[in-house]
PAZAPA-953020 format. One line per field, with one value per residue (C-alpha): residue number from 1; y, x, z. Coordinates in Angstrom, 1 decimal. Layout:
// PAZAPA-953020
seq NUM,...
north Y,...
east X,...
up Z,...
//
This chain:
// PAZAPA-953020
seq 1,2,3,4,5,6,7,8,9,10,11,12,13,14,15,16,17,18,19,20,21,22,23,24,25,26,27,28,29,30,31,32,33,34,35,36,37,38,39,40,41,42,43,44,45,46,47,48,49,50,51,52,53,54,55,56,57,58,59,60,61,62,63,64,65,66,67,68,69,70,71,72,73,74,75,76,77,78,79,80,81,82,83,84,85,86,87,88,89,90,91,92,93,94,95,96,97,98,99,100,101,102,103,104,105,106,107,108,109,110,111,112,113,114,115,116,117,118,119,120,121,122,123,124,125,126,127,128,129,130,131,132,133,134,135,136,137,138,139,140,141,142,143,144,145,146,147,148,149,150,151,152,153,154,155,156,157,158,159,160,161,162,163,164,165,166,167,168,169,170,171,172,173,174,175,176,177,178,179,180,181,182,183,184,185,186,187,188,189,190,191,192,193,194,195,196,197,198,199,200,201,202,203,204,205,206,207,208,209,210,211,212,213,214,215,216,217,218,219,220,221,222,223,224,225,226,227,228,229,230,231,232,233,234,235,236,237,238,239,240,241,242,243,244,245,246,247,248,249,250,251,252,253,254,255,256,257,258,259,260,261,262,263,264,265,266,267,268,269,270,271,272,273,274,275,276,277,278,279,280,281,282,283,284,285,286,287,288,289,290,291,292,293,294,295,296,297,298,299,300,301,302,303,304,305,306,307,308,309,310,311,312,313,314,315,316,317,318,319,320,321,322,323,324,325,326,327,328,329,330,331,332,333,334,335,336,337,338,339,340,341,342,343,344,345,346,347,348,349,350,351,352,353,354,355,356,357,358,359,360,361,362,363,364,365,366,367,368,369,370,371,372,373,374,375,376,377,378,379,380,381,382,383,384,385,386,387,388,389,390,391,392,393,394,395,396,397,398,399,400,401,402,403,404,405,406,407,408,409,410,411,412,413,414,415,416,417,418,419,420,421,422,423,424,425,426,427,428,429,430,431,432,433,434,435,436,437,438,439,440,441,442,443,444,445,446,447,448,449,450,451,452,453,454,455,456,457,458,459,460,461,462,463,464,465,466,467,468,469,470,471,472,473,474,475,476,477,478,479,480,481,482,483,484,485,486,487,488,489,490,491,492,493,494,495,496,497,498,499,500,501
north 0.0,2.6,6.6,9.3,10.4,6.4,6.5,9.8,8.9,4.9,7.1,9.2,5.8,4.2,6.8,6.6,2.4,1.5,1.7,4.4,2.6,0.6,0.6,-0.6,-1.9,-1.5,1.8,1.5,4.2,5.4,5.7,2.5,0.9,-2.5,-2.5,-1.1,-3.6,-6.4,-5.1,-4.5,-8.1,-8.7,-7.6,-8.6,-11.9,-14.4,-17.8,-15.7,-15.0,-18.5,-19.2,-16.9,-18.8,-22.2,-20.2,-19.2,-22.7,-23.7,-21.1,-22.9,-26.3,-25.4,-24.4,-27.5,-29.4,-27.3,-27.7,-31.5,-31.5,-30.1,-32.2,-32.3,-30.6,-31.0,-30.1,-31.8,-31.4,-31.5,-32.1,-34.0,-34.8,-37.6,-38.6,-39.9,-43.3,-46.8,-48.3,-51.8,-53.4,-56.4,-58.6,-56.9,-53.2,-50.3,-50.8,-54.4,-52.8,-50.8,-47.7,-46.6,-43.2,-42.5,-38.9,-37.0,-35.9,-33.7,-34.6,-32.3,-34.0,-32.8,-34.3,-32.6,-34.6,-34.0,-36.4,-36.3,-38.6,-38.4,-40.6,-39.9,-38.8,-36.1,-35.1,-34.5,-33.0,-29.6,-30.3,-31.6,-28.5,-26.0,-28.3,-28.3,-24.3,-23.6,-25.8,-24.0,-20.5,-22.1,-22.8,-19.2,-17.9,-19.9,-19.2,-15.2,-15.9,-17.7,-14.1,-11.2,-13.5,-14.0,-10.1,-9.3,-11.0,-9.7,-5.5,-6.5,-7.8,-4.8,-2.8,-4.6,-3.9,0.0,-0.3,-2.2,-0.2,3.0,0.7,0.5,4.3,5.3,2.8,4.2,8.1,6.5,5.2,8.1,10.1,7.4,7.6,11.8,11.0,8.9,10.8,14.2,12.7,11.1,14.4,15.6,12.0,10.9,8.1,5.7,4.6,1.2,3.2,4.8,1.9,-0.3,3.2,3.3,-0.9,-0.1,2.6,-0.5,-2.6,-0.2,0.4,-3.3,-3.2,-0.7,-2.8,-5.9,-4.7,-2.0,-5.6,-7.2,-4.3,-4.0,-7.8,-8.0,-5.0,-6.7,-9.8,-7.9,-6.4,-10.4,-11.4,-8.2,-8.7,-5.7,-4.1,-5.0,-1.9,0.5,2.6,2.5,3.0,1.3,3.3,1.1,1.8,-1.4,-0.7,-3.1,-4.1,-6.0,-9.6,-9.7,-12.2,-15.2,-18.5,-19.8,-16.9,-17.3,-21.0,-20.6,-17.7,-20.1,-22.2,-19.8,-18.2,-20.4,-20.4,-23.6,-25.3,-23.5,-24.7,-28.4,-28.0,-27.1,-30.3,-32.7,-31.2,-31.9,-35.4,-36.1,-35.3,-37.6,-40.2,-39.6,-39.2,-42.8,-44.0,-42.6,-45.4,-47.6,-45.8,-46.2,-44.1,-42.8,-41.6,-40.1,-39.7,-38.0,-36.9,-35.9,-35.2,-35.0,-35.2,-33.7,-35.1,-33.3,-34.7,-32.9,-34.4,-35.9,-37.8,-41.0,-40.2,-39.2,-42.9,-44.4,-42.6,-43.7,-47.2,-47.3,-45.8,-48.2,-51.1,-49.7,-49.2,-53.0,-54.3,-52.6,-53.6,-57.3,-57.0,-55.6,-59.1,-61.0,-59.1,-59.6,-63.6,-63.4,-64.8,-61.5,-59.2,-56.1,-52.3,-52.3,-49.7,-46.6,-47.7,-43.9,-42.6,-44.7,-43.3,-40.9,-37.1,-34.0,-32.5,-35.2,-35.0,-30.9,-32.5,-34.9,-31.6,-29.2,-31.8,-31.7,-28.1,-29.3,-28.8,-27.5,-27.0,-28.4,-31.4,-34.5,-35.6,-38.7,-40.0,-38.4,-41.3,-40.7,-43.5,-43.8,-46.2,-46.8,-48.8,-50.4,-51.2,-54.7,-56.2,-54.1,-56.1,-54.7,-51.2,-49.4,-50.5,-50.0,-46.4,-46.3,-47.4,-45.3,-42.5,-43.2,-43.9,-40.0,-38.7,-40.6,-39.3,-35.6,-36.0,-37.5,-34.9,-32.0,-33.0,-33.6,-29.5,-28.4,-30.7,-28.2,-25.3,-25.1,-26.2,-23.9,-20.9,-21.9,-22.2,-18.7,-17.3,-18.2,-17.3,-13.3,-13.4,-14.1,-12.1,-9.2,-9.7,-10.2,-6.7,-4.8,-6.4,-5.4,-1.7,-1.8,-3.1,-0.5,2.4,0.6,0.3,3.7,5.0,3.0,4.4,8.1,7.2,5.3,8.2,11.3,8.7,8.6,12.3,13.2,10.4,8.0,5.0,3.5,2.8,-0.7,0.2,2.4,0.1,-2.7,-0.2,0.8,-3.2,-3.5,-0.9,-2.6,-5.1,-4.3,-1.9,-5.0,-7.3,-4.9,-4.8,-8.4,-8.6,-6.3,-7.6,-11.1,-10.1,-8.5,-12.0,-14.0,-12.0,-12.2,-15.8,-16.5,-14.2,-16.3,-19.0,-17.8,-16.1,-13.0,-9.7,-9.3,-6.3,-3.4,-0.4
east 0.0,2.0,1.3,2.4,5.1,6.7,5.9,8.0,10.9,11.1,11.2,14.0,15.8,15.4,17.1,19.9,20.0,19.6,22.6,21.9,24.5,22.6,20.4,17.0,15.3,11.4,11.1,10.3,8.4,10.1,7.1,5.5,2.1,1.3,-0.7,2.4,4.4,1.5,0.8,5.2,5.6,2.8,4.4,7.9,8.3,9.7,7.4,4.5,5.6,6.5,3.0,1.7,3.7,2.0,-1.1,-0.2,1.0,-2.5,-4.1,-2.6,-3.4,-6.9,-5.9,-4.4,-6.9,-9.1,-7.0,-6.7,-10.3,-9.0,-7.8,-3.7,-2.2,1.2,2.9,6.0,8.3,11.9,14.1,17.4,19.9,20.4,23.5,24.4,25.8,24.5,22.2,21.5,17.9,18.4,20.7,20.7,21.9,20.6,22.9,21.7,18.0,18.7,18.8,23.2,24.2,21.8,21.7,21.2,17.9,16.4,13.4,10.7,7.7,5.1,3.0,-0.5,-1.7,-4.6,-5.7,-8.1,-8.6,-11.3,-11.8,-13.4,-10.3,-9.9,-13.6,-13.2,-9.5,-10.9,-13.2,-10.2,-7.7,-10.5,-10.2,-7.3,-6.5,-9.0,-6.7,-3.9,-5.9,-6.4,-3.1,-2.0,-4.9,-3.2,0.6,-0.5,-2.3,0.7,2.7,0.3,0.8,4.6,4.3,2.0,4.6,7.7,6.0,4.8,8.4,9.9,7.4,8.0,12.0,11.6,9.6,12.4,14.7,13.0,12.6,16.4,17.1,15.1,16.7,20.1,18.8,17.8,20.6,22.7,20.5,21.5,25.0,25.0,22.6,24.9,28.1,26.5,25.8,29.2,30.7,28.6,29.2,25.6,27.0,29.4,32.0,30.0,26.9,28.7,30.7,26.9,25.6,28.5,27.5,23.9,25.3,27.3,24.4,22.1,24.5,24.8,20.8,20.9,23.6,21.2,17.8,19.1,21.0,17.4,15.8,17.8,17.7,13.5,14.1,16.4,14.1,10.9,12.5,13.5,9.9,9.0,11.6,13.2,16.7,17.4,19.0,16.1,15.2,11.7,10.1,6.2,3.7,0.4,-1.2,-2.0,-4.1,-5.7,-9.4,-11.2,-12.1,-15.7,-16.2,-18.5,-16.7,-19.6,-19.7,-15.8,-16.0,-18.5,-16.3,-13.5,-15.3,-15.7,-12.7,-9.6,-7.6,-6.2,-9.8,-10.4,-7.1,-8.4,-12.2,-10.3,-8.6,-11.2,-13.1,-10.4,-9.7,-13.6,-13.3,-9.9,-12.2,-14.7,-11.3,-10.1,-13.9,-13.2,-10.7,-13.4,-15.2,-14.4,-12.0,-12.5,-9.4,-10.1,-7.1,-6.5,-3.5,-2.4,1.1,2.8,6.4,8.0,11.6,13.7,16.4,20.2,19.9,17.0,19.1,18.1,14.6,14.6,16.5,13.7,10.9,12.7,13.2,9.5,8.7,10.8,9.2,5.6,7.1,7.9,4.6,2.8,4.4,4.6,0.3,0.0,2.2,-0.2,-3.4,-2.4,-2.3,-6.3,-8.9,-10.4,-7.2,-7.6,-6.7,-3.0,-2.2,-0.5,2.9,4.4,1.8,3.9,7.4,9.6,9.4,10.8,8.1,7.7,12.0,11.0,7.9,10.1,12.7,9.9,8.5,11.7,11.5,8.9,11.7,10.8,6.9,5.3,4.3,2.8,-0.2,-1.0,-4.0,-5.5,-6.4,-8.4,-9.5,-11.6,-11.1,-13.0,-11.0,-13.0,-10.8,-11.8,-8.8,-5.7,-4.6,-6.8,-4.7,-8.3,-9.1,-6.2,-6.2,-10.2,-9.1,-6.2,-8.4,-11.4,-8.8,-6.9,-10.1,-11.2,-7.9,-8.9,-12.5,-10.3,-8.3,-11.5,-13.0,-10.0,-8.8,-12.6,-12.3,-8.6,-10.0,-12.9,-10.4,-7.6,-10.4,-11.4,-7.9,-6.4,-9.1,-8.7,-5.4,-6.3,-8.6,-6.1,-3.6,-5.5,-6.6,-2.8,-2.1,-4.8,-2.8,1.0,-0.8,-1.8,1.9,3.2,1.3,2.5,6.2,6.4,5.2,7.8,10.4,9.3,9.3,12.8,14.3,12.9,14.0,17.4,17.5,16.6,19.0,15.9,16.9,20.5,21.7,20.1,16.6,16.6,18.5,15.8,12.8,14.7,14.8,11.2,10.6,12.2,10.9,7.6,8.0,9.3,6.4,4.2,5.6,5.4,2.0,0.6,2.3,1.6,-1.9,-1.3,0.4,-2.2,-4.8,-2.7,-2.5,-6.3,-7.1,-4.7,-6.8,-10.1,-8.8,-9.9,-9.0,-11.2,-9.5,-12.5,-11.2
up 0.0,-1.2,-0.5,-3.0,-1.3,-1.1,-4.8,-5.6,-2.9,-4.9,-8.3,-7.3,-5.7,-9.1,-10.7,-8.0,-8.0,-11.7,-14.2,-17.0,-19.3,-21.9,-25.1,-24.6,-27.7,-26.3,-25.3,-21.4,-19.8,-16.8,-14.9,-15.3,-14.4,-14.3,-17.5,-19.3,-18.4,-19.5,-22.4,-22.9,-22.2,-24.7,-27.6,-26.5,-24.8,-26.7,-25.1,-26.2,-29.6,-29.7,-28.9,-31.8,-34.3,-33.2,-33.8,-37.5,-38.4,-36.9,-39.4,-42.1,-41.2,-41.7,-45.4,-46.1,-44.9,-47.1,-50.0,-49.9,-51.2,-54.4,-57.2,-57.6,-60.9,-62.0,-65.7,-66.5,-69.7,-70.9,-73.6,-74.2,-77.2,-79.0,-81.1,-84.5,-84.2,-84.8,-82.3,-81.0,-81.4,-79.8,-81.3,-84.3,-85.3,-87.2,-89.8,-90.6,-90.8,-93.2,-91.4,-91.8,-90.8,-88.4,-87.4,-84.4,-82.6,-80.6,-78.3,-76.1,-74.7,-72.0,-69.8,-68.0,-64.9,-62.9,-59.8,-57.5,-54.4,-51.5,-48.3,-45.4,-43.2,-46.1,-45.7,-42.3,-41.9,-42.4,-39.5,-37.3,-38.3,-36.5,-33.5,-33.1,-33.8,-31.0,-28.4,-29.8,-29.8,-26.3,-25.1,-26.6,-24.2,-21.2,-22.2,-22.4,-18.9,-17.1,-18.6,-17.2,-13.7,-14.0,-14.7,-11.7,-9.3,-10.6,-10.7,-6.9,-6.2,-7.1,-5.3,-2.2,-2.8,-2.8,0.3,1.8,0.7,2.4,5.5,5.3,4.8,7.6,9.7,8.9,9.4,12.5,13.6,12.5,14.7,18.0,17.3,17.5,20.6,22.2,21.3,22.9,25.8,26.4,26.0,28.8,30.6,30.5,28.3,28.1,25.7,25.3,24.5,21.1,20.0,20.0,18.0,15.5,15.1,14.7,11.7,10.1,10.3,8.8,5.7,5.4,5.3,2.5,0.6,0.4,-0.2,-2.6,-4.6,-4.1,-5.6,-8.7,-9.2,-9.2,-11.9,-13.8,-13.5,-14.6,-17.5,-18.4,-18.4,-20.1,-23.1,-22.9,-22.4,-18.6,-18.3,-18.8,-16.1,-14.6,-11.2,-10.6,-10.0,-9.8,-6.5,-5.0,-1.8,0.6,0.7,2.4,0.5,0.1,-2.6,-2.4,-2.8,-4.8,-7.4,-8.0,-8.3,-11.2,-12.7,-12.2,-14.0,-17.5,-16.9,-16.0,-18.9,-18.1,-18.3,-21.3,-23.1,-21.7,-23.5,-26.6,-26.2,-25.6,-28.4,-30.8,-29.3,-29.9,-33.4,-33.7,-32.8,-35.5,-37.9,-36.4,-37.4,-40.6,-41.9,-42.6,-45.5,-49.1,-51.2,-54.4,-57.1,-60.3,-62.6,-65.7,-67.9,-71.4,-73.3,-76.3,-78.0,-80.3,-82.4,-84.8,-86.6,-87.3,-90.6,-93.1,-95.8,-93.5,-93.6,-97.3,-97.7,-96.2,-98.1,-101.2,-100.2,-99.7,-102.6,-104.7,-103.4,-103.6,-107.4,-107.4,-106.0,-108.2,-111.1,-109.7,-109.1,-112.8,-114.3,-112.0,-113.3,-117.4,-116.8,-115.5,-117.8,-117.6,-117.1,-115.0,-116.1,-115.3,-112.4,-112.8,-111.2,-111.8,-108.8,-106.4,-107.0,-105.3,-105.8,-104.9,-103.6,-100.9,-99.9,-99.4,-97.1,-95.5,-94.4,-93.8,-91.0,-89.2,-87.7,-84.3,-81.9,-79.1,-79.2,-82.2,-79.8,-81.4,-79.3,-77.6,-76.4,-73.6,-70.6,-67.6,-64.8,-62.1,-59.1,-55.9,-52.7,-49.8,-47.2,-45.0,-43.6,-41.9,-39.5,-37.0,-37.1,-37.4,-34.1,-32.4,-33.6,-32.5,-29.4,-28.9,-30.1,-27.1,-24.6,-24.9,-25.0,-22.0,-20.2,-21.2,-19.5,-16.7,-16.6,-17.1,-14.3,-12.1,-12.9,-12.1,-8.4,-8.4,-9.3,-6.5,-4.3,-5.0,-5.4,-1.3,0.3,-1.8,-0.6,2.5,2.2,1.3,3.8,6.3,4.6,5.0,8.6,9.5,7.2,9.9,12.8,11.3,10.7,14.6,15.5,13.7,15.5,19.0,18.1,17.0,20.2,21.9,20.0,20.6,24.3,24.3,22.4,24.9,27.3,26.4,25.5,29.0,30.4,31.8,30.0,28.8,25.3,25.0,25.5,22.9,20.1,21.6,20.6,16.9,16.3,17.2,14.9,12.2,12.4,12.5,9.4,7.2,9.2,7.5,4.2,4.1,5.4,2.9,0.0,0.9,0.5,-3.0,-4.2,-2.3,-4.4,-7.6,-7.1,-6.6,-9.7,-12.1,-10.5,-11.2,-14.7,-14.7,-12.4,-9.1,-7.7,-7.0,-8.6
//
């Protein structure tokens, strides 16, 4: 519970403690609330960001899943070189077919293939994907949850440092003030020598004080800054009032909001509900699946040279030539001879050698086509080896673990909700009785200092009354920030904040 003026003496101590040497790369307000430093360590820390990526690859599990409905495209081509030389068909060469100085070739082909396949487990993927990026959407909810109370702790750490650092410095203006107590009155022999060396020790002490908490200060900063995901050596001083009230809430009501809000039961519904739809998935395995194929491509070849194909042409000619002649002797020997064919139609001309060379230009895309094909299949599975119902089973038996699970973090969560709030109620109680303490001890130590003053009481009664003081002053810090953590514990319990504003 801090006042304004704690507030404005911890800022000008944070100025005086931290190091002003580094280059922060978050800007860091140097007055900073609490719900800065959430929404720093929002945008900064690196488990949550970490988190947010498992969210975008969820995101695009959906899309695949999606697009796995679609049919499957995929062009192929190329070319390569063939060259001149005589080939082997067999046991017999090119050569000995009549086909001698064989030249070289180019080839090109294509191919255009479309499939398409569909099963139940593909029908449903889509519905499995959302599933499964609410449990991640889930666990993002729960990771950024576990953050703002990681954050809540470390701002109240540092907030309980300053006050224990102020502790300290009035301690030592305290003691300071003995020791020129005691010294005065040992010049005018109302004190003893014993009576300012135990002074001067209290002085020691108190610096000693002041070296510690002022360490555990800059250490919760430094940790806070961690956690935040920012430069550890920006400067910053808290300023989020956090005041003590009395704890009013019903049990009952928190339970239920518990119930809704709990991020940690939220990121276990996700769960189950995606687990429940792996079963249906498993259960899928057992319908039919139906491919549908279809493809199309062509080829083109192109010779270095057609004097072999020209050779061939003629070869062909010739021996059409000789047929026909042969079928025209045959025809005259008839009893009723035939009209003799016109055997010149069949020989070899000019005009078809300029054919033969204007064909061989289709290199690289005057593709011959082949015959398109396209097929259709349809697989029912009915034997696996039982793997279908060992993935059933394996499928019930998670999900049977997560309802397991559900209900055991409900049974947790009404009985964490009853003992933290017992805990704050306590907490606070025991904050009222440090504040009465407090007003008692400082009464004492007025009366052991005039007492001293006026030469009443010796040395050790008043260094008895400063150590009740102290610690009654860090009694009540503690007691009022153990309320505050008590209070930050039972709202990361119940999920949402609780605090009256």
């Amino acid at each position: 519970m801090l006042t304004r003026s704690f507030r404005m003496g911890a800022l000008a101590l944070a100025f005086y403690l931290l190091p002003q040497g580094g280059v922060a790369q978050v800007i860091v307000p140097v007055t900073l609330t609490l719900e800065q430093a959430i929404d720093i360590a929002r945008q900064n820390n690196p488990g949550l960001q970490a988190a947010r990526n498992d969210a975008d690859l969820a995101n695009w599990n959906v899309r695949s899943a999606y697009g796995a409905m679609f049919p499957s495209a995929s062009v192929n081509g190329g070319i390569s070189w063939q060259g001149a030389g005589e080939q082997q068909f067999g046991s017999l060469t090119a050569e000995q077919l009549g086909f001698a100085n064989q030249p070289s070739f180019l080839f090109s082909n294509y191919s255009l293939n479309l499939d398409y396949q569909i099963n139940g487990r593909t029908l449903m993927a889509p519905g499995q994907a959302k599933a499964n990026r609410v449990a991640t959407q889930a666990q993002m909810v729960w990771t950024e949850a576990t953050l703002v109370f990681q954050i809540t702790q470390g701002y109240l750490e540092v907030l309980r440092q300053i006050e224990q650092v102020r502790v300290s410095e009035q301690q030592r203006e305290r003691a300071n003030f003995n020791l020129r107590l005691a010294t005065a009155r040992l010049e005018v022999g109302t004190a003893s020598g014993v009576d300012v060396a135990q002074a001067e020790v209290a002085v020691g002490r108190a610096e000693v004080t002041i070296l510690q908490t002022a360490n555990a200060l800059e250490t919760a900063q430094i940790r806070l800054l961690q956690q935040m995901g920012t430069d550890i050596d920006s400067p910053f001083v808290p300023t989020s009032p956090f005041r003590l009230s009395e704890p009013l809430w019903d049990r009952e009501e928190l339970y239920q909001l518990g119930l809704d809000s709990n991020p940690n039961l939220r990121s276990l519904r996700a769960s189950r509900s995606a687990s429940s739809y792996g079963v249906r998935m498993a259960k899928s395995a057992y319908l039919p699946s139906l491919r549908l194929g279809a493809s199309t491509s062509g080829f083109t070849r192109q010779a270095s040279s057609t004097a072999l194909n020209v050779q061939q042409a003629e070869l062909q000619a010739m021996s059409s030539v000789q047929n026909c002649l042969l079928f025209n002797d045959l025809y005259s020997l008839l009893p009723t001879p035939r009209p003799p064919q016109n055997c010149s139609s069949f020989q070899f001309t000019d005009a078809q050698a300029q054919a033969i060379k204007d064909g061989n230009t289709g290199f690289p895309f005057s593709f011959t086509g082949q015959p398109a094909s396209l097929q259709l299949s349809i697989s029912l599975p009915l034997f696996q080896g039982l793997s279908r119902q060992r993935q059933i089973t394996e499928a019930r038996v998670q999900l049977d673990d997560l309802d397991i699970n559900l209900r055991e973090q409900e049974l947790g969560i009404r009985a964490d909700i009853a003992t933290m709030l017992a805990t704050v109620r306590a907490a606070y109680q025991v904050a009222l009785i440090e504040e009465q303490n407090q007003t008692v001890v400082d009464e004492q130590l007025r009366l052991a200092t005039e007492r001293f003053t006026v030469g009443l009481a010796d040395f050790l009664e008043l260094l008895e009354a400063e150590t009740l003081k102290v610690e009654a002053d860090r009694e009540q810090i503690a007691a009022i920030f153990a309320y505050h953590e008590s209070l930050a514990n039972l709202e990361a319990i119940v999920g949402t904040s609780i605090r009256t504003p």
